[in-house]
N, C-alpha and C positions, 0 to 999 in steps of 0.2 A: 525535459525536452527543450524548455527554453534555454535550461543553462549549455544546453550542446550547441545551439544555431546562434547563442552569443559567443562561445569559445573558438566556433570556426571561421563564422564570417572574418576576422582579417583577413585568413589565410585562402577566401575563396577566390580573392579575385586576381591571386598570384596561381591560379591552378595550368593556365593556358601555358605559362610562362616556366612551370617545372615541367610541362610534358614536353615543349622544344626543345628547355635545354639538355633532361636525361635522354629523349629521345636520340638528338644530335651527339650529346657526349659520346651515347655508344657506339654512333655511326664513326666519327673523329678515331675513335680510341682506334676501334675495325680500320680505317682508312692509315692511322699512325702505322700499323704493323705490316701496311701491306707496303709502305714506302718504306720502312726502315730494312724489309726483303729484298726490295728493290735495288737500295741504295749499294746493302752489300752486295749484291750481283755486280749491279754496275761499276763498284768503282775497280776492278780489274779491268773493265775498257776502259772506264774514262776517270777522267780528274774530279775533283769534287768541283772542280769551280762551274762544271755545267750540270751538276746537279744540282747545285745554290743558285743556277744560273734559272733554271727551267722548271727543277723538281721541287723546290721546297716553297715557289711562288703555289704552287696548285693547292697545298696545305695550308698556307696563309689565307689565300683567299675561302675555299670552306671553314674557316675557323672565323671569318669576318663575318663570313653572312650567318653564321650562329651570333654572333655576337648584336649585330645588326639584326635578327629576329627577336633576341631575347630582349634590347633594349624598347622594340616596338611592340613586345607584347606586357610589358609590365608595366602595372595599372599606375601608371603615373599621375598625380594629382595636377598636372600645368602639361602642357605641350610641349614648353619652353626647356622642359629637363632632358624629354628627349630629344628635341634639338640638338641640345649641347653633347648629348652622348654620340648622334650619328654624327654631329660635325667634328667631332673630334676621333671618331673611326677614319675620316672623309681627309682630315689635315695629317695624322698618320698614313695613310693609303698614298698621299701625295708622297711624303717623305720614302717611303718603301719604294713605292715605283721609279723614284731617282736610284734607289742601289741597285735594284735587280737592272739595271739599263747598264749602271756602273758594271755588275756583274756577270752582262750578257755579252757588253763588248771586250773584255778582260780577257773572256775562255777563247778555247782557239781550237777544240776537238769536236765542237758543231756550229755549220756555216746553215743559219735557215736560209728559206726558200722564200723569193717575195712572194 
C-alpha cells in the first residue's frame, strides 16, 4: 500500500488539471464541428473574410480560456511560472486583437451595429 501512495502522489496534484483540460478538449472538439457546419453553409452567402472576421475570433477565445484554466490550475511550484504563461496568453491576445480589427474593417458583407 505504501508503494501505491508513493507511485501516485506526483501525479495527484496534476488531477484538477487533466479534468479541465479533457473535460474542455471535448467540449472544443463538439464546438470545432459545429463551426466547421457553419462555416460551409455560410460561405455560399458570404466571404470568408467575415468569417475570419467574426467566426473564428469566438473559437480563439474558448480555446484561451482553456488554456488560461489549465495554466491556473497546475500545481506550479512559484507563482512567477504562471505569470509568465497568462502574460504571455495576454501579449499574444494583444497581437490577435490587432488582426481580427485588421480583418473586421477589410470585409465589406457585414456593417455592425453601434
Amino acid at each position: 500500500m505504501l508503494l501505491e501512495e508513493v507511485t501516485l502522489s506526483p501525479l495527484s496534484p496534476w488531477e484538477s488539471f487533466y479534468v479541465i483540460v479533457g473535460s474542455s478538449a471535448g467540449a472544443l472538439t463538439g464546438l470545432q464541428f459545429v463551426v466547421i457546419a457553419l462555416v460551409a453553409e455560410a460561405e455560399a452567402a458570404s466571404s470568408m473574410l467575415e468569417i475570419r472576421a467574426f467566426g473564428t475570433p469566438t473559437v480563439v477565445h474558448f480555446c484561451v480560456a482553456l488554456i488560461v484554466s489549465a495554466v491556473l490550475s497546475a500545481p506550479w511550484d512559484a507563482l512567477g511560472s504562471a505569470a509568465v504563461g497568462v502574460g504571455a496568453c495576454g501579449s499574444a491576445g494583444i497581437l490577435y486583437i490587432l488582426t481580427i480589427i485588421r480583418h473586421a474593417r477589410r470585409q465589406t458583407g457585414y456593417a455592425p451595429d453601434a
